[in-house]
N, C-alpha and C positions, 0 to 999 in steps of 0.2 A: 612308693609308700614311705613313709618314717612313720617312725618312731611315735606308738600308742603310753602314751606316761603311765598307765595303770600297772605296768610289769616291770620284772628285773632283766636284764637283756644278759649273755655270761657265757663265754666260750669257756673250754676247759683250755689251757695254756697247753695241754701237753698230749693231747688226744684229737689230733688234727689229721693223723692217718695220711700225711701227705710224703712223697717221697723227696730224701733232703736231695737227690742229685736232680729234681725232674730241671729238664732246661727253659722251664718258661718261667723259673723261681730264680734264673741267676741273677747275681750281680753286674748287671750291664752299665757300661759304660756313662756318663751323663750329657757328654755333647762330642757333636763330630760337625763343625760349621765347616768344612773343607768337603761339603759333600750337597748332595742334593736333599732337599730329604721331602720322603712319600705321607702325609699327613693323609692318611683318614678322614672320613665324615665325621667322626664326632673328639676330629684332633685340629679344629679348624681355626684356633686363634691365635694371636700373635708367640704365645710362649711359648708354643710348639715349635719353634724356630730358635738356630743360636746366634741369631745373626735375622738383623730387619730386612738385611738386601739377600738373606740365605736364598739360592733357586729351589724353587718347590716342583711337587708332583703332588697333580690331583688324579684321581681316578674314580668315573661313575661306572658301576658295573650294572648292567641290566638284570645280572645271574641271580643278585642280590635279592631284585623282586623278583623274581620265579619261584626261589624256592620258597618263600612262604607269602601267604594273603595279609598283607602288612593293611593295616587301617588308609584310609586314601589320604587321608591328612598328616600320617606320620612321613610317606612316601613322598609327597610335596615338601615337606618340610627338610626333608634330609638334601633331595634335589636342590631345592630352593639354595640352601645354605651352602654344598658345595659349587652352584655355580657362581652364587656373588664373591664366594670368595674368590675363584678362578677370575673373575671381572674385576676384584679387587687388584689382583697382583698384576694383572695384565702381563707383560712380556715375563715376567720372574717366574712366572709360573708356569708348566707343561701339562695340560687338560686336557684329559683322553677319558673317550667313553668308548668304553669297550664291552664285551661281552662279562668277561673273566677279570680279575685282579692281573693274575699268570701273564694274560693278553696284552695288557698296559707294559708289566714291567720289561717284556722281551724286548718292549720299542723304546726303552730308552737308554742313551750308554752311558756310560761315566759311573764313579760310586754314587750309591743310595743309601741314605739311613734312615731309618723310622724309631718314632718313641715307642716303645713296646704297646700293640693293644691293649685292649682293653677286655677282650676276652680267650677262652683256653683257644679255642681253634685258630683264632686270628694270630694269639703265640708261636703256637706250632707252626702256621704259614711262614711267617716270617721268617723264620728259622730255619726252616728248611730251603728257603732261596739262596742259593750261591750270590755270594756280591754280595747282600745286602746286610748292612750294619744295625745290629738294633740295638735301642738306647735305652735308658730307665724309665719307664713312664713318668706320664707329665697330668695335670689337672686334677690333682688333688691337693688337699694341706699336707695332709704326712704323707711320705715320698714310703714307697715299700718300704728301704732300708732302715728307716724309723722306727717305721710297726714292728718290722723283724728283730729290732733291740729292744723294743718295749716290751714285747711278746715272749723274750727270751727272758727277761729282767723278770717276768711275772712267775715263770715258773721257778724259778730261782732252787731246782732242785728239789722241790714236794709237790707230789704230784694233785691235780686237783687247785691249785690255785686259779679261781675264774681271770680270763679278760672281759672285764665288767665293760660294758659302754660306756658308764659313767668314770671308772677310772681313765679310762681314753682319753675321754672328753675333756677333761679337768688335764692330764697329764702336755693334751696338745694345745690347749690355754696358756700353760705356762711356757713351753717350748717355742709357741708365737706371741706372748706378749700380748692376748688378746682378752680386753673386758679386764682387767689386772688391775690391780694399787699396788706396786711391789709385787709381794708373795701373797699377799692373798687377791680372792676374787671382787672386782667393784661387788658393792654392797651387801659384803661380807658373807654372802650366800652363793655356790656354784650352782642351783639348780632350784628355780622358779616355774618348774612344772605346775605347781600347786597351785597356781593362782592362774593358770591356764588351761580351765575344765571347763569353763560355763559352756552351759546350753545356750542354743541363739539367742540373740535379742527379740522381747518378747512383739516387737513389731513388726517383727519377719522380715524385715528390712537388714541388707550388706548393713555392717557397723562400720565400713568404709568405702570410700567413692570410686568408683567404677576405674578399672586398670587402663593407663596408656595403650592404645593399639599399635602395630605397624602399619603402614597402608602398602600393598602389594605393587608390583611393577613391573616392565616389561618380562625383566627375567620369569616371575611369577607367571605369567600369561602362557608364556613359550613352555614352562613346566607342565601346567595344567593343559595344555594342547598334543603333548607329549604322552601325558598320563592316559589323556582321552584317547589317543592313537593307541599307544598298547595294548590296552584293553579291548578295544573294540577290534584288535588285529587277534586276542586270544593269546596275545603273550603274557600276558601277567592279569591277575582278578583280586582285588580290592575289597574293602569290607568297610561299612562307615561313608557319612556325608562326605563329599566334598563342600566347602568353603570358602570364604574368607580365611588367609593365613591369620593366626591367630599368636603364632610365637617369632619371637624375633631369628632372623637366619642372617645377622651379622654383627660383627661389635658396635658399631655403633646403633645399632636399633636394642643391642642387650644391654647398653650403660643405659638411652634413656628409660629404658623400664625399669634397671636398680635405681637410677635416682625416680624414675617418678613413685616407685614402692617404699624408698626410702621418705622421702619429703612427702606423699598425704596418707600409705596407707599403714607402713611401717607402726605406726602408734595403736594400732588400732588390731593389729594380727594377735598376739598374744592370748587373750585372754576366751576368744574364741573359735581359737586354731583348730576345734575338734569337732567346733560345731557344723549340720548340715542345715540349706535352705533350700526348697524346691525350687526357687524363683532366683536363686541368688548362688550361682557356680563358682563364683568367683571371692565371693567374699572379703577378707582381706588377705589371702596368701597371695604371692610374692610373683608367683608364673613366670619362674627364671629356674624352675630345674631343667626344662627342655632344654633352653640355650647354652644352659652349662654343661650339659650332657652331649653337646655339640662341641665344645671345645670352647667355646666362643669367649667367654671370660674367666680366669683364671680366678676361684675360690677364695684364695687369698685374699686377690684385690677386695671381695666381694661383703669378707664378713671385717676387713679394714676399713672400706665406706661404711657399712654398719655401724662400727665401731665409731668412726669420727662425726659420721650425723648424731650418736646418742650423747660424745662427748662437747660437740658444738653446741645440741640441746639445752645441753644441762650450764651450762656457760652462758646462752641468750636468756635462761629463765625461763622459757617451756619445759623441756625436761619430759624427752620421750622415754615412756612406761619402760623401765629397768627388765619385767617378765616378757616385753614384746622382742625386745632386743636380743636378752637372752637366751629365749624362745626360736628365734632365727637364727640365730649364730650356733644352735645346738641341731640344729637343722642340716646347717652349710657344712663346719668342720665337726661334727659330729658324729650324726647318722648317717650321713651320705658316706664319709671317709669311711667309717665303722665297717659299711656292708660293701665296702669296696676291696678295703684288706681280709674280708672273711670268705668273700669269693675265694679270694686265692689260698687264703688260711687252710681255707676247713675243705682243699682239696678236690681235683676233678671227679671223684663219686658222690661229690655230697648232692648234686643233684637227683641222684637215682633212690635220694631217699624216703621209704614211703611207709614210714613206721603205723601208721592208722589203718594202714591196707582198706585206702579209697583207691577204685579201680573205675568207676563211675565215667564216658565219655563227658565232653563237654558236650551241653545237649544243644542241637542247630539253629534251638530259638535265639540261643546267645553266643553262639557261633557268628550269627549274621547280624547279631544285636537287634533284632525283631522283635520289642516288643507289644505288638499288637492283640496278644495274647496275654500280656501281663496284666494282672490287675493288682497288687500288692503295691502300693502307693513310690515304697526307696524302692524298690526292685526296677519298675519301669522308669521312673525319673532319674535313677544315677543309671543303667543300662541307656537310656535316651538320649542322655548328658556324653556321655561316650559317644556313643553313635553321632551325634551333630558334633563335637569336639574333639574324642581325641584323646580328652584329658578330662579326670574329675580327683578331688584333693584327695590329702590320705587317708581318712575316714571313710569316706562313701567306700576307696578301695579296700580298706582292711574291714571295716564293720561292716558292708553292704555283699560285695561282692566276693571278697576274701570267705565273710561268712556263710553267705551261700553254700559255695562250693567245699565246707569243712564238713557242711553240716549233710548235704546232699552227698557226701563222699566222692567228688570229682575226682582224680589223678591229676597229684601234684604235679606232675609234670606237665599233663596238660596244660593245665592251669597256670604255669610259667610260661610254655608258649604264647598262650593266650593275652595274659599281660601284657610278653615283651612285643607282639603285633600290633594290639590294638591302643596301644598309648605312647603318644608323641615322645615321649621322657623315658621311655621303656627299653631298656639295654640288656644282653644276658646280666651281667656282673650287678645288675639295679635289680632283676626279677629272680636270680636263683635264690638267694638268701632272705628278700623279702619273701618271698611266697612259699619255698619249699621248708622255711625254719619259721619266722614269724605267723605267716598268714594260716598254712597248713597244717602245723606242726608235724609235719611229716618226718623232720629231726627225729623227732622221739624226745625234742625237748634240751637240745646243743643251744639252739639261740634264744627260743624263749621258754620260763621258765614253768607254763601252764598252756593251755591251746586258747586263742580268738578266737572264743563260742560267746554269743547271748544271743539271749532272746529279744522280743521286740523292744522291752522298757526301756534296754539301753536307746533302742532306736527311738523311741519315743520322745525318750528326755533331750536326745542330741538335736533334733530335728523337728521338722514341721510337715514331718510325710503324714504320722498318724491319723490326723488330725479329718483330712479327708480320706480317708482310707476306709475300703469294705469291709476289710478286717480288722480286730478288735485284738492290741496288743494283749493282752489282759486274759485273753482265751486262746486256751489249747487245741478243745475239742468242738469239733461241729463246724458250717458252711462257714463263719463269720472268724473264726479261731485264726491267729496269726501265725502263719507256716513260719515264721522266726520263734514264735515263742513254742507251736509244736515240735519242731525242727532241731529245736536245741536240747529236748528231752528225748528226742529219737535220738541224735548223735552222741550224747550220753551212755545211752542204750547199746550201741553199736561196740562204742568203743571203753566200754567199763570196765573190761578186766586188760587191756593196754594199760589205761590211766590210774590205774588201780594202785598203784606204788606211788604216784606223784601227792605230795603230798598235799601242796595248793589245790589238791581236786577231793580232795576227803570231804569236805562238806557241800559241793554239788554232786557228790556220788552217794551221799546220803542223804540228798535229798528226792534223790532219783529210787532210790528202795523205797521210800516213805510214799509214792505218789498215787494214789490211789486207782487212778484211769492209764496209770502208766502201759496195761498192754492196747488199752484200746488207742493212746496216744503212739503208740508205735505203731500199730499196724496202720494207722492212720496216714504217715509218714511214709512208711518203706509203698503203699501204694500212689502216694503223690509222687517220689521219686525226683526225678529234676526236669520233670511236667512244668511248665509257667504256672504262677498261680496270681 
């Protein structure tokens, strides 16, 4: 998910509840190239190294898929990627599949270092291994020890002073030298949101041409033969199409997808980065969070090519849209970086938090992404878009699915599992703070500053679901009434005296007194429940 421009995003600096000595918060070291080092699935690119000829250690754990029903196209996708890389290094590298993590590292001797994971358990593993050396994490723009002076600088001794996203944002522009004239930001504006809300184009037509693919290869084969064996032996169960690889699983397949998103579709991403098309998954985003989430290209590099195709632009006399560029690059070292230091930030409880008191199961229809039983036009096409993919953009997730399940009162926590399974890009430290603080406001309102509730209009205006749909945006009550637009005056209803303090919610909480069919819109509601509709 990122970043919906309609809200203020806002940690408190000083209420982060974390403990100063926990050991997966140290100060680690930054390189140990006199050692071997154990890269991860999603630590798989060159900078994860200190050293080009460093000896590496890969490890496939099978344990990995046991314990949860990962989507079949994420599970390819990780495989995929860790074994080209192990093809890539050939003799430099030590490639063991084993059961367990534990199982690998018994078999190998000499020191080992690792960049610190990427999430709390994988911290604590690491740590608790005798021998093994662990280092500062790597694949982000701001390095922890950054955030931890900026975060410190914010509170500056009064309590209550927010870390806004947007001062992030702007503070790690200047730090990198990115999109800059000097001191201030190219064209004199830090934040071209505004001009990046339209509804789709009214053709129904991508506003840009269809994304480079990778084309699969043996490796890919041998995985997919693999997959089909496990499962069919009852060791692991899967959820979601098998395909076509659909994301790149090595650097050179993730440069030609930034340059081929940079040079045709980059101009064109900006101004309807919000919008949905039933016919059109892809539109113009970027489909480089997976691989980056793989390790595969270093962020940096990524929003620096950005950076030099818009100033090459502007030098030939084309002169790619200043809000598309923008728009991406608030994307890359932004929001990604943002909810990556707030993982850690805002402390190993903040997943447990379930301020709405939604207790709601995930229900099996969407469990298994079935929706054969849907009739509600975005519910089955972005649930269907999953299920054949893997992956659908930020919108359908936060306004489609995120909405769903706020309004249905699912368990945030579920609903983070859920995510980090069934989406290619899906990581803990990508789905705690997206979903349990933005999506469900299960915070209580730490990350954002009001809850991702509407009704259908928004759906309406963003997209081209409505349009053939049996439900009627527009209507509450009755066989044809849009369970987004009932759904969002039930969860009103639910949770009115919670939201009762916040202040951004005083005029839909009065508009909720005001509503005349309001009980019969409720009971209408608590008996549809998280039934398909």
């Amino acid at each position: 998910m990122a970043a919906h421009s309609t809200q203020e995003h806002a940690v408190d600096a000083e209420d982060d509840g974390r403990a100063p000595d926990d050991p997966a918060l140290a100060d680690f070291p930054e390189r140990a190239p006199d050692t071997r080092r154990w890269c991860f699935a999603d630590q798989l690119g060159p900078h994860f190294l200190d050293d080009p000829h460093q000896e590496v250690l890969l490890v496939e754990s099978r344990a990995v898929f046991r314990r949860r029903r990962f989507h079949r196209q994420k599970a390819h996708l990780v495989l995929s990627a860790l074994r080209h890389r192990a093809a890539e290094l050939g003799d430099q590298a030590v490639f063991l599949q084993t059961d367990t993590y534990g199982e690998a590292l018994d078999r190998v001797e000499g020191p080992v270092s690792v960049c610190a994971p990427t999430t709390w358990g994988g911290r604590d593993f690491v740590l608790a291994r005798d021998g093994l050396q662990v280092l500062a994490a790597r694949g982000f723009v701001t390095s922890q020890a950054d955030f931890a002076t900026w975060a410190g600088g914010r509170s500056n001794g009064r309590r209550g002073r927010a870390l806004l996203m947007e001062d992030f944002y702007r503070d790690a522009r200047r730090r990198h030298e990115v999109l800059m004239d000097g001191a201030e930001p190219v064209g004199g504006r830090w934040n071209l949101d505004a001009d990046n809300r339209e509804p789709p184009p009214k053709d129904g037509r991508s506003p840009a041409p269809e994304p480079w693919m990778p084309a699969e290869d043996e490796i890919d084969e041998q995985v997919r033969a693999d997959l089909d064996r496990w499962e069919a032996d009852g060791d692991v169960s899967f959820v979601g199409d098998d395909g076509p690889r659909l994301f790149p699983v090595t650097r050179r397949e993730t440069l030609h997808r930034l340059r081929d998103f940079l040079d045709h579709r980059l101009a064109a991403f900006g101004p309807h980065e919000d919008a949905m098309l039933a016919g059109e998954p892809w539109l113009a985003h970027s489909l480089l969070s997976a691989p980056m989430n793989l390790g595969l290209v270093d962020p940096v590099e990524v929003v620096h090519r950005a950076e030099a195709a818009y100033r090459d632009s502007v030098g030939d006399g084309a002169g790619l849209p200043l809000n598309s560029v923008e728009g991406f690059v608030r994307q890359v070292m932004g929001w990604r970086d943002y909810i990556w230091h707030l993982y850690w930030f805002l402390g190993r409880d903040y997943r447990e938090g379930n301020a709405l008191e939604a207790h709601a199961a995930v229900p099996d229809w969407l469990a298994d992404l079935d929706t054969s039983q849907v009739d509600a036009a975005c519910l089955a096409g972005v649930v269907g878009d999953l299920r054949a993919r893997g992956w659908v953009h930020h919108i359908p997730r936060l306004m489609v699915l995120g909405n769903y399940a706020l309004q249905r009162g699912i368990a945030p926590q579920a609903m983070t599992d859920w995510f980090h399974r069934l989406f290619v890009d899906g990581y803990d430290w990508v789905m705690v703070p997206n979903v349990v603080g933005m999506s469900q406001h299960a915070d209580g309102g730490v990350l954002a500053t009001k809850p991702y509730a509407s009704g259908g209009a928004y759906i309406d205006r963003m997209s081209d679901y409505c349009g053939g749909c049996r439900y009627d945006p527009k209507k509450r009550i009755g066989e044809d009434a849009c369970p987004f637009t009932a759904g969002y005056w039930g969860f009103l209803d639910r949770t009115r005296e919670k939201l009762a303090g916040n202040h951004r919610m005083s005029r839909p909480l009065a508009g909720l007194e005001r509503l005349k069919d309001r009980a019969e819109v409720v009971d209408q509601e608590r008996r549809r429940g998280t039934d398909p509709f």
